[in-house]
C-alpha positions as CSV (number, residue, x, y, z in Angstrom):
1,X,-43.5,243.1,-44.6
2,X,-42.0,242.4,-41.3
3,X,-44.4,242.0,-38.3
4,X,-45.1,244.6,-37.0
5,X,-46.4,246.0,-40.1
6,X,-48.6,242.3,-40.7
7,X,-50.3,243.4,-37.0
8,X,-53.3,245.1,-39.3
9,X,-53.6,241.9,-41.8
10,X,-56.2,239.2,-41.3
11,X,-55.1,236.3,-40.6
12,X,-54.3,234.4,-43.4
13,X,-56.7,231.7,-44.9
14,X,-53.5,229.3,-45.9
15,X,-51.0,227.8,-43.1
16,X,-47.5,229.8,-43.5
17,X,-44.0,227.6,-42.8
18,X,-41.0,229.2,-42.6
19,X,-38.9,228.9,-46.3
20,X,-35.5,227.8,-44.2
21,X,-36.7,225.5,-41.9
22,X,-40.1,224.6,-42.6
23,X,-41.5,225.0,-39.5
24,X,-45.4,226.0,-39.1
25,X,-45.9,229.7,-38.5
26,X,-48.5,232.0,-37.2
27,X,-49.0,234.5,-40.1
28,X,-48.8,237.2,-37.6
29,X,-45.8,236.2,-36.4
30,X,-43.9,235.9,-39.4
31,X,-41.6,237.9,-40.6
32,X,-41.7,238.7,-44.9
33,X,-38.6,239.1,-46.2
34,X,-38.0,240.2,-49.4
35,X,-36.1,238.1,-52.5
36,X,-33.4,239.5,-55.0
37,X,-33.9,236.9,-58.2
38,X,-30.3,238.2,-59.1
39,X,-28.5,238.1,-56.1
40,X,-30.2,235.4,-54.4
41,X,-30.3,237.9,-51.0
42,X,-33.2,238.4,-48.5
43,X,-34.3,241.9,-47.1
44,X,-36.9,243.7,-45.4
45,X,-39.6,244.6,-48.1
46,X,-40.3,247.9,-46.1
47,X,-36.8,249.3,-47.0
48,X,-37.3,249.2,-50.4
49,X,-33.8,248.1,-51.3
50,X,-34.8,245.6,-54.1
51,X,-35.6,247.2,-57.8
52,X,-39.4,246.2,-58.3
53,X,-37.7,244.0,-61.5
54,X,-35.1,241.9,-59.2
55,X,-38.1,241.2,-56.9
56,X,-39.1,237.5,-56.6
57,X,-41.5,238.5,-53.7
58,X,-41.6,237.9,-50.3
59,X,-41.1,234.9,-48.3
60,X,-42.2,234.0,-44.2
61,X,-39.7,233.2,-42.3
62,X,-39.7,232.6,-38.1
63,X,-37.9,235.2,-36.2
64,X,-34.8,233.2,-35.5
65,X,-34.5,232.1,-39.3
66,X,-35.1,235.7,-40.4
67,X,-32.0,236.6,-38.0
68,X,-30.2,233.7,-39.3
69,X,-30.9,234.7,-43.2
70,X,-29.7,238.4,-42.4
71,X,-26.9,238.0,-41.0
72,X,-25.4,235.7,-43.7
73,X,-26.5,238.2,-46.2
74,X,-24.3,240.7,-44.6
75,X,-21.7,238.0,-44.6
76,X,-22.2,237.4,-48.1
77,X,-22.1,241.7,-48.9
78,X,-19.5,242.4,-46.8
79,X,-17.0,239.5,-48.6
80,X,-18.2,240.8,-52.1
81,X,-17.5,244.6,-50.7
82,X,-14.1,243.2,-49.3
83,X,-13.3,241.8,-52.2
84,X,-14.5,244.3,-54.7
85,X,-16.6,242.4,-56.5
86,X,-19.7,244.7,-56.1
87,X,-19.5,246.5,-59.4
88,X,-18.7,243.7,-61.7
89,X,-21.7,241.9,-59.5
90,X,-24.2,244.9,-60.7
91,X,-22.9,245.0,-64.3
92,X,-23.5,241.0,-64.5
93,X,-26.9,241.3,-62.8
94,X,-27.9,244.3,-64.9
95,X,-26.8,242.3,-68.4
96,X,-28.9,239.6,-66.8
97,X,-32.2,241.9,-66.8
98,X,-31.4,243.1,-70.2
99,X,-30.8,239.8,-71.9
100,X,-34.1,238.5,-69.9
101,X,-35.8,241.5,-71.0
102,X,-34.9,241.0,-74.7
103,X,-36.2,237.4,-74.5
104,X,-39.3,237.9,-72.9
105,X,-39.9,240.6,-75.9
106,X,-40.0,238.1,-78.5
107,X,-42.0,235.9,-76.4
């Protein structure tokens, strides 16, 4: 959720603090950024870029930190990209989900 669409939310009963620098934040001011618990990668929830089974949530970040965390994710993308890495990535990640998938069956 980044903050312009939090502008309609309440403000939130708990304090927020920013996940990379744990700094105190005004909830409004915050920007949610979205976690990939395969890739370990931020992004904006509103792009809808994560598969609703890689989500791990979102997280509040301050504006400078949000900058900060996107930026190195393009790092990160664009080294994978360079290095063409990206399809064996997504076939590890996606035998990942399957073998977590399998185990959480039989739990």
């Amino acid at each position: 959720m980044t903050s312009e669409s939090a502008q309609h939310l309440p403000p939130p009963p708990w304090q927020v603090y920013c996940e990379r620098c744990g700094a105190a934040l005004d909830g409004h001011k915050a920007v949610w950024l979205e976690l990939n618990m395969y890739t370990g990668l931020y992004s904006d929830p509103d792009s809808s870029k994560i598969p609703a089974e890689e989500s791990q949530g979102v997280f509040s970040f301050g504006t400078d930190c949000a900058k900060v965390v996107l930026h190195e994710n393009g790092a990160v993308i664009e080294e994978v990209e360079a290095h063409g890495q990206a399809e064996s990535l997504r076939l590890e990640f996606q035998a990942e989900r399957e073998w977590n998938a399998q185990n959480e069956a039989r739990l």
